[in-house]
Structures are given as structure tokens and as C-alpha cells.
C-alpha positions, 0 to 999 in steps of 0.5 A, spaced: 208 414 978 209 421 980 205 424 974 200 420 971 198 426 966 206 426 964 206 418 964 199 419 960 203 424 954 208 419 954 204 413 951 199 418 947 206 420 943 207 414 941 199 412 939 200 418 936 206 416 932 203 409 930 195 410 930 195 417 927 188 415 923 185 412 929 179 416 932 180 414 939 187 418 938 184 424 938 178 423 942 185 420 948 189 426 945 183 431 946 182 428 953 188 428 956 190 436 953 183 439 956 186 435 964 192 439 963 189 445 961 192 446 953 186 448 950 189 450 943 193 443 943 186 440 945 182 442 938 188 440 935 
């Protein structure tokens, strides 16, 4: 894998499609948006 932040968001889509209440999808989301430097989407 080329990108494993890309590869990261492809699968952090899908946990947010199907487990949105899940806190651990957020914490992930959060996680994964402040290593790519997406500050407002991190506090999303």
C-alpha cells in the first residue's frame, strides 16, 4: 500500500456508514484527520 492515510480513510468511510454511534469511530476519525493535518474536520 502506497498511502496508508488514504488507504486509512477508505475503511474510516465505511465505519462511519455503518457504526456511526460508535465512539471508537470518532476517536478513529478524529485520530486519523489530526495525522493528516484536517483540524476542522478532526473536531468534527
Amino acid at each position: 500500500v502506497e498511502d496508508l492515510l488514504a488507504e486509512a480513510t477508505k475503511y474510516l468511510k465505511l465505519l462511519q456508514k455503518n457504526s456511526s454511534a460508535s465512539v471508537e469511530t470518532h476517536v478513529l476519525s478524529f485520530e486519523l484527520n489530526m495525522r493528516k493535518h484536517k483540524i476542522l474536520l478532526a473536531f468534527q
